[in-house]
N, C-alpha and C positions, 0 to 999 in steps of 0.2 A: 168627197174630199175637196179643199176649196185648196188649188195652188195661186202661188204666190205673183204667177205670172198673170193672173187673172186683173191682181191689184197692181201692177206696173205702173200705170198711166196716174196713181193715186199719188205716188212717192215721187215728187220733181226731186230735182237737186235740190235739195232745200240742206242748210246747214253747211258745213264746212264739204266741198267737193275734197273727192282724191284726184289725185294726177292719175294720167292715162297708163295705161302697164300695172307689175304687180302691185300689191300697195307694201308699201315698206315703212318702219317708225324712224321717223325723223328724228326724234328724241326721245326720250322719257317720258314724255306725256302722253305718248299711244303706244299702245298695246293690240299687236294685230295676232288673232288666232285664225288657224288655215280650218276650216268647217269643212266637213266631208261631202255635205250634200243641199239640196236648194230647200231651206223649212216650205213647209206646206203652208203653213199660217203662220202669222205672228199674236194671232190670239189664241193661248195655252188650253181651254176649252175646247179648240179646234183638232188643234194640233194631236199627231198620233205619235210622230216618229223621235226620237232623241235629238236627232239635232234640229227638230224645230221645237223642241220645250228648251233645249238651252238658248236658242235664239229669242227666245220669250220668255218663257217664266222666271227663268233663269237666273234672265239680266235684267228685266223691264218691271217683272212682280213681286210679290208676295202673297203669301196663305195667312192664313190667321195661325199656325200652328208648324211645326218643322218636325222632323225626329233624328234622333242622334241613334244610328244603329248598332253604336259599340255598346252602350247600354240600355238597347233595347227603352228608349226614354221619348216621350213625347212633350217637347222644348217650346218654348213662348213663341210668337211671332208676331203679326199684327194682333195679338190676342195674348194677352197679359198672363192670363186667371180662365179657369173655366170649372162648372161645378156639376154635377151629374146627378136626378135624380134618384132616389135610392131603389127606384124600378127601372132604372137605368134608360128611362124614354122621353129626358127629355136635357140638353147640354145647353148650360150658359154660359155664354163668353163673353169676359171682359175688356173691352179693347183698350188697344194702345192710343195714348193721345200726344198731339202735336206732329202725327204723322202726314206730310207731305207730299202732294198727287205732283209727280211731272206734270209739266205742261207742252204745249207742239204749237203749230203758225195756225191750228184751227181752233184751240182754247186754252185758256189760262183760269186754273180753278180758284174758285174762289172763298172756298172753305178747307178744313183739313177733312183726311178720313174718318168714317164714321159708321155708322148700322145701317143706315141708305144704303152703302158700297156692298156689306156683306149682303142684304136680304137681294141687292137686285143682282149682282154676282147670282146667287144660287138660283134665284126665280129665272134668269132666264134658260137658264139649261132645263129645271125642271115641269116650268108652265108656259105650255104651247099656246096658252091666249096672251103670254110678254109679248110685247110689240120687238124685242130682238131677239125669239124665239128662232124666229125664220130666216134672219138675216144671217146675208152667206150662205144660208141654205146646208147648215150643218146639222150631223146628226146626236153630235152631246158622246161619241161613244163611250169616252172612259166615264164620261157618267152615270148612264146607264148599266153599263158593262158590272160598277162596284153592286151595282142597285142601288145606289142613293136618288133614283128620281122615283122609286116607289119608299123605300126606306124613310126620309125627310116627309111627314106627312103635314110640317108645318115651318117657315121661318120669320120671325119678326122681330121686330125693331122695338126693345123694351125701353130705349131713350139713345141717346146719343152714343153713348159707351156699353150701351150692352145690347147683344144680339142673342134671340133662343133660338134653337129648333128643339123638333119634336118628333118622335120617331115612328114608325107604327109599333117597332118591339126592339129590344135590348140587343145592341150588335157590338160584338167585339172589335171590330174593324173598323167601329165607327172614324177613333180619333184617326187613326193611321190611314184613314182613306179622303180625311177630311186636309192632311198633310200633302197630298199627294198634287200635281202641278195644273191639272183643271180647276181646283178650287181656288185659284190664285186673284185675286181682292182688284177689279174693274172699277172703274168712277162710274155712278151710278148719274155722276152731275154733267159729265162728261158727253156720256149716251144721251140723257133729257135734252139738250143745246143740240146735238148732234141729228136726234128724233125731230126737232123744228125744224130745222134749218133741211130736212128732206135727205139727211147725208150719212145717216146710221151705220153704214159699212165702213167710214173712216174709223170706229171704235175696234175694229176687226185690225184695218189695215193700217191705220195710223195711230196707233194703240197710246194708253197713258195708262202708267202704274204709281207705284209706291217705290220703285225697286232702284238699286245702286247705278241703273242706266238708261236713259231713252232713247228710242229713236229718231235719226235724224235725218239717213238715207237709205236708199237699197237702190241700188244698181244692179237691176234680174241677173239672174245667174254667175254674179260675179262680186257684189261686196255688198254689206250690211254695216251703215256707222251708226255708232253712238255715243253719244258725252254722258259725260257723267255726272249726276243729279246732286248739285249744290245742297240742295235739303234730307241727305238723305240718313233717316230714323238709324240708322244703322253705325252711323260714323263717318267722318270723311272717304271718298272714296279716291285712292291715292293717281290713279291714271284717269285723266282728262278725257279721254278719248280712248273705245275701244272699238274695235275694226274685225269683221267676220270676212276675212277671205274665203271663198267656197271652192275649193280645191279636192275634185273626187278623188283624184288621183293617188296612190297611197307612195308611189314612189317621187312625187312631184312635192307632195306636203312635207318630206323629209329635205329635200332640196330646199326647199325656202327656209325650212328650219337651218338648217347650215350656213344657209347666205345671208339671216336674219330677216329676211324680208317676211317672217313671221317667228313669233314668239313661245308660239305654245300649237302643239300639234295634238289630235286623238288617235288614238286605235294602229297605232304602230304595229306592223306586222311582227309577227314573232322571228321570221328572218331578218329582221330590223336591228332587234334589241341590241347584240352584242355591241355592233356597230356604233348605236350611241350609247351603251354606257363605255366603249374605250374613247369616245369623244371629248374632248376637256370642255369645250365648248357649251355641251349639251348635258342635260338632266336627267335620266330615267325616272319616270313617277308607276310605282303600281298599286294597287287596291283590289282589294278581295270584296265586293260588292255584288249579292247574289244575282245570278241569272245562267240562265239555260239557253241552250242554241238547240235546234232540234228540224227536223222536216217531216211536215204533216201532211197526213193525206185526206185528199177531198174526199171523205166518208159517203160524201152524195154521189159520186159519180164512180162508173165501171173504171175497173174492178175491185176500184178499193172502198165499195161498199160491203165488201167481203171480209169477214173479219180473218177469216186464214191467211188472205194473199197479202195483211197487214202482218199478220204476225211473219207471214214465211219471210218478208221483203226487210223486218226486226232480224230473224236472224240471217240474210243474207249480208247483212251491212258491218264490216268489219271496223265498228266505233275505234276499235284503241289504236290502229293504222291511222283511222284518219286525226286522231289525238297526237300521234306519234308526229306525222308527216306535216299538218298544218300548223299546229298548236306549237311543234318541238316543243311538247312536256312542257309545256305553259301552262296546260289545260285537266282538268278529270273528265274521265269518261261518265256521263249523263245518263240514268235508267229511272228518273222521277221526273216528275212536270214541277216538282219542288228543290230547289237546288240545295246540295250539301248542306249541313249547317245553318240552314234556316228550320224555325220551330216549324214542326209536322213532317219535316223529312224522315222515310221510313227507310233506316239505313240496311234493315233485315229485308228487304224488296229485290224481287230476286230480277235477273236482268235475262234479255235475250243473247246469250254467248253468240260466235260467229260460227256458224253451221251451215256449211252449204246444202246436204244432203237433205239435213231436217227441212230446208226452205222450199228444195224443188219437190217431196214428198208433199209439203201444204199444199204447194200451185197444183203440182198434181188434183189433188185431193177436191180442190175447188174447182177445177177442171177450166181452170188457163191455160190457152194454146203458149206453146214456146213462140218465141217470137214476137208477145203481141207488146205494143209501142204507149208508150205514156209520156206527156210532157216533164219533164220535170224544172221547175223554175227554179232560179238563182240570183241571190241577190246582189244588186250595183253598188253594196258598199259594204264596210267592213265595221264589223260591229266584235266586241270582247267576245262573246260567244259563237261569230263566226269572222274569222278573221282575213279567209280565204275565201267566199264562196264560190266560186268559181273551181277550185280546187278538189273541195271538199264536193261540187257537183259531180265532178270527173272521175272521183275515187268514187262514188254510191253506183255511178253509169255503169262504171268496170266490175262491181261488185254484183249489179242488178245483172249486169250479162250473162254472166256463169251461170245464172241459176234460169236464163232466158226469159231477163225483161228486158226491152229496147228501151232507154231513156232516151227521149230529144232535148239537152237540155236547153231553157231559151231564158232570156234577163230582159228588163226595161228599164226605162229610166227609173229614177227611185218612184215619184212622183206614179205614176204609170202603176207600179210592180204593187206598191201598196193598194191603190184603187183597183186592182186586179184581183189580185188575193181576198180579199173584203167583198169583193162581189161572188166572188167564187167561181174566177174563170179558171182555177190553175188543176191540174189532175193531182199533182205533188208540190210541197213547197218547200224549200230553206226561209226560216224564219226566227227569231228569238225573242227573249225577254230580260231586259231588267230591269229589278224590282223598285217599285215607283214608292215603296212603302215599310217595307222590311215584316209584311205579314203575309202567312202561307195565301191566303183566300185572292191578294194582290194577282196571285198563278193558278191556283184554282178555279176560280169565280171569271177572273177578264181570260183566262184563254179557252177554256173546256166547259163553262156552260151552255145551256139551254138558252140561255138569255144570250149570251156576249154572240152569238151566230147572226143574230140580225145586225148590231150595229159593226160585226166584221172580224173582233178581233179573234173569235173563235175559226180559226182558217182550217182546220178540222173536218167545221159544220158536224160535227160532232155531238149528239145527245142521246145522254143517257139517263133516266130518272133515278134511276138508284144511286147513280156517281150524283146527282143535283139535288137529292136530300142530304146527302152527307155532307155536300160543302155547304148545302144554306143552315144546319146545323152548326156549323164549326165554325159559322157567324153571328150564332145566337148565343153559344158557349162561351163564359168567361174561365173557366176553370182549365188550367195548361192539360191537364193529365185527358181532360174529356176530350179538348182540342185534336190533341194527339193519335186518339184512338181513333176519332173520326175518319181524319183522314189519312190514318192508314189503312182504312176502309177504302176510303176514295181511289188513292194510290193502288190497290190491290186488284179493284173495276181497273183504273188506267191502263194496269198492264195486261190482264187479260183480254180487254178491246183494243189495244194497240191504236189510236187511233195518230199516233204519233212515232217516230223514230228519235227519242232524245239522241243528242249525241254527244254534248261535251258540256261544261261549265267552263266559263273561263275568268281568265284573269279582267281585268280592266289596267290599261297602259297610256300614260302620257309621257310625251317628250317637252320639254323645255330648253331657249336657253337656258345657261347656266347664272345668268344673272336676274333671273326670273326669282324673286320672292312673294311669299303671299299666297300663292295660285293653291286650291285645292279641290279636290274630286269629293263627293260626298254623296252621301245616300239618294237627299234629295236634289241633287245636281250638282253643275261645275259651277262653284264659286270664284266669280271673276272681281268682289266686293274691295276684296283688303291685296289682288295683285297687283307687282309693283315691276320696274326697273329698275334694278341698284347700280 
C-alpha cells in the first residue's frame, strides 16, 4: 500500500497556501470538508479505502461510465454510447468529445481526451510489461479483485472516439464494474512526458484528470487544496476552491462544523445526530447506500481455522445489543455478506441468534481451552457500517468472555491497520464494505474469494471452491431469477463456514452547514461538482 507520506517532499507549496491553524472559508469561493483520515494515494487505482477515492476519483476523475442506483441504470460519462456484442464479449464505447485534462507546474496537455487515455488507463493495471505497471509499486487490487485483469482479454483504440474491449466470456458485472473508482480515465499523454523526463511517480502523486477539481497542495496529515477546473465537461463548477481538512477526530469535525471552519462533515456518529438536526445552523444528510460492517476472522490462523469456534464465536456475539447501543436504531442487524435490498440478498437466510450455551458447547466440542487469548483488531475511523469501533470492539470482548475467549483488543493508524489486515497479520478484524457498484458480486467476489486473498481485500483469507463456483457463475449469468438462485447458494456455504460475524448495515450520514447547497452523497461517490455557498 503506497502512503501518501511517502510522496510528501513531491507536493511543495505550490498554488494558493493556507494560513497556519484550522483552515477556515474566507468566503464563498471555498468550500472546506473535515476528511476523517490521511488518503493512501491519490491515484484511485491505488487507492483502497473511501476517503482516499473521495480525495481522488472523486474530485480529480472520471470513469467512462456512472450508475444511478435508484434505477438500477447505467448512466453516460466520459463514454457517450456503448454497444455489446450479441455473445456479449466484446463492449464498444463511444467517447465524449471536447473533454478537458487539468493541467499542474509539470504539464499542460495538449490535446483533449481520447482512446490513448482509455486503453493506457486499463493497460497499466492489467499488463505487467506497461512501463507504469510497477510504479509505486502497487498491487491493482480492486482490479484484480473484480477479475477484470483476467476477464479483459483485450483493449484498443478503434480511432479517436472509440474504445473496444474484449472479454474472455459474457460477465454481468461487466458495466457496473467498469463504473467503479479504479477505472477512473488517467492522461495517457501526461504519463509519456512524465516516463521521459525520468519522473513517472508524479502521475501517482501529482495526478491530472478530467474531473470538476485538481490538485494544488497537500500539507501531510493535515490539508489537501484544490481549485476548481475552468474546463470542466460537466458544467461550471460553482466553488473556486475546495479544501480537505483531515480531522480523525469524530468529535473535533463536529466542532469545526459549528465554528464553520468547515463546511460539510462524514460519518456523524449516531450520538451526534439529534444534536444537529435541533441545530438551525446545521443540515442532517442521510442515504440508504448498501454496505455491511462485519468482523472477520483469519481462517489461516489458530483457532479460527476451526469452523466450530467460528460458528460458536457467531453465536456468542450479541449483534442487536451492539445495533441497539452503537447504531441507537440507525442501523439493521447484518446475517449476509450481501446487504438488505440489494439484488441476491437471501432474506430466508437464517442467522446465528445470541446463545451463550450453544457457543461454549462448540468451543467445547473443538476442544479450546477457556482462557485462550486472540487479538482482536479495531478500526481508527468511523465508517456508516461501523460508526463506533472501538465500542463495538468492547461489546464483542465482553461477549467473547462469557463464553471464555480473551480478546486483546489493539487499533493503528488507518494507513498501518489496512496494510495489516491485507497482509494478514490480524487473528480478528472489524472491517466493512460499501458498495462501489450496486451489484451482488461488488461483495461476493472483492471480499470472499479465492482470488481477492492475494491482493488483501479478502481479510477472511478465506477459500472455499464451492462458494467460488457460484459467485463466478453469478457473473456469467444475465438472467435476474438465475442470479438469484445462485447466490443463495453462495449465502447458504457463507453461513455454514462462518468465515465472518456480519453485524450491522447501516445508514450513511452527513452533516452540513445549513447554507450548503448542491452537496450530494451518491452511489458512486461524494459529489462536490455543482456544491455551493448561498
Amino acid at each position: 500500500m503506497i502512503l501518501l507520506r511517502k510522496y510528501a517532499r513531491l507536493l511543495p507549496l505550490a498554488g494558493i497556501m493556507l494560513a497556519a491553524g484550522h483552515a477556515q472559508a474566507a468566503d464563498k469561493d471555498t468550500l472546506v470538508y473535515c476528511m476523517e483520515s490521511v488518503p493512501e494515494s491519490f491515484n484511485p487505482q491505488q487507492a483502497t479505502s473511501g476517503p482516499s477515492l473521495i480525495a481522488s476519483s472523486q474530485v480529480m476523475f472520471n470513469r467512462l461510465i456512472t450508475l444511478d442506483l435508484n434505477n438500477n441504470r447505467v448512466l453516460p460519462s466520459l463514454a457517450t454510447a456503448w454497444e455489446i456484442s450479441p455473445d456479449g464479449k466484446t463492449y464498444t464505447f463511444t467517447l465524449r468529445k471536447g473533454v478537458k485534462f487539468n493541467s499542474n507546474k509539470y504539464f499542460t496537455p495538449s490535446r483533449d481526451f481520447n482512446a490513448d487515455d482509455v486503453v493506457f488507463s486499463i493497460l497499466r493495471q492489467k499488463d505487467a510489461s506497461n512501463p507504469y505497471h510497477a510504479i509505486s509499486g502497487t498491487d491493482y487490487s480492486y482490479f484484480n479483485d473484480t477479475g477484470l485483469n483476467t476477464l479483459i482479454t483485450a483493449v484498443k483504440k478503434l480511432d479517436d472516439g472509440r474504445v473496444q474491449f474484449t472479454l474472455s466470456e459474457p460477465n454481468a458485472a461487466f458495466l457496473a464494474d467498469m463504473a467503479m473508482d479504479f477505472t477512473s480515465i488517467l492522461s495517457a499523454e501526461y504519463a509519456g512526458e512524465m516516463l521521459k523526463k525520468g519522473t513517472p511517480q508524479y502521475v501517482d502523486s501529482w495526478p491530472v484528470g478530467t474531473g470538476p477539481y485538481a490538485l494544488r497542495q497537500y500539507k501531510v496529515d493535515t490539508q489537501i487544496r484544490y481549485l476548481a477546473n475552468p474546463h470542466y465537461w460537466g458544467g461550471p463548477v460553482p466553488t473556486r476552491q475546495l479544501v480537505f481538512s483531515i480531522t480523525p477526530d469524530i468529535e473535533t469535525r463536529l466542532s469545526k462544523l459549528r465554528a464553520n471552519e468547515c463546511q460539510i462533515i462524514p460519518a456523524p456518529s449516531p450520538a451526534q445526530l439529534a444534536a444537529i438536526e435541533a441545530d438551525p445552523n446545521l443540515t442532517l444528510h442521510s442515504y440508504n447506500l448498501p454496505n455491511v460492517g462485519y468482523l472477520a476472522f483469519n481462517t489461516r490462523k489458530k483457532p479460527f481455522d476451526n469452523v466450530l469456534v467460528r460458528q460458536a464465536l457467531n453465536y456468542a456475539t450479541d449483534k442487536k445489543a451492539i445495533v441497539r447501543a452503537v447504531f441507537n436504531d440507525k442501523g439493521t442487524v447484518a446475517k449476509s455478506f450481501i446487504p438488505a435490498g440489494l439484488l441476491g440478498y437471501d432474506a430466508d437466510l437464517p442467522d446465528y441468534g445470541y446463545d451463550v450455551e450453544k457457543a461454549k458447547a462448540l468451543l467445547r466440542q473443538a476442544g479450546v481451552k477457556e482462557g485462550t487469548e486472540v487479538a482482536l483488531w479495531s478500526m481508527p475511523v468511523q465508517r456508516p457500517y461501523n460508526p463506533n469501533s472501538r465500542r463495538i470492539a468492547e461489546m464483542i470482548q465482553s461477549d467473547w468472555a462469557r463464553v471464555g475467549i480473551k480478546a486483546k483488543i489493539t487499533t493503528f493508524e488507518w494507513g498501518e491497520y489496512l496494510a495489516g489486515i491485507h497482509r494478514g497479520e490480524h487473528d480478528a478484524a472489524l472491517y466493512g464494505w460499501l458498495t462501489d457498484n450496486g451489484d451482488p458480486d461488488n461483495f461476493a467476489q472483492a471480499l470472499l474469494s479465492c482470488n481477492s486473498i492475494k491482493s488483501g481485500s479478502n481479510i477472511a483469507r478465506w477459500c472455499d471452491s464451492g462458494y467460488d463456483k457460484l459467485v463466478r457463475q453469478g457473473r456469467l449469468v444475465t438472467d435476474r431469477a438465475a442470479r438469484l438462485a445462485l447466490y443463495k447458494q453462495a449465502q447458504e456455504i457463507f453461513y455454514q463456514q462462518a468465515p465472518w460475524i456480519p453485524i450491522a448495515n447501516g445508514k450513511t450520514f452527513y452533516a452540513t452547514r445549513s447554507n450548503i447547497s448542491g452537496f450530494n452523497r451518491e452511489l458512486m461517490g461524494t459529489d462536490f461538482s455543482k456544491a455551493k455557498i448561498d
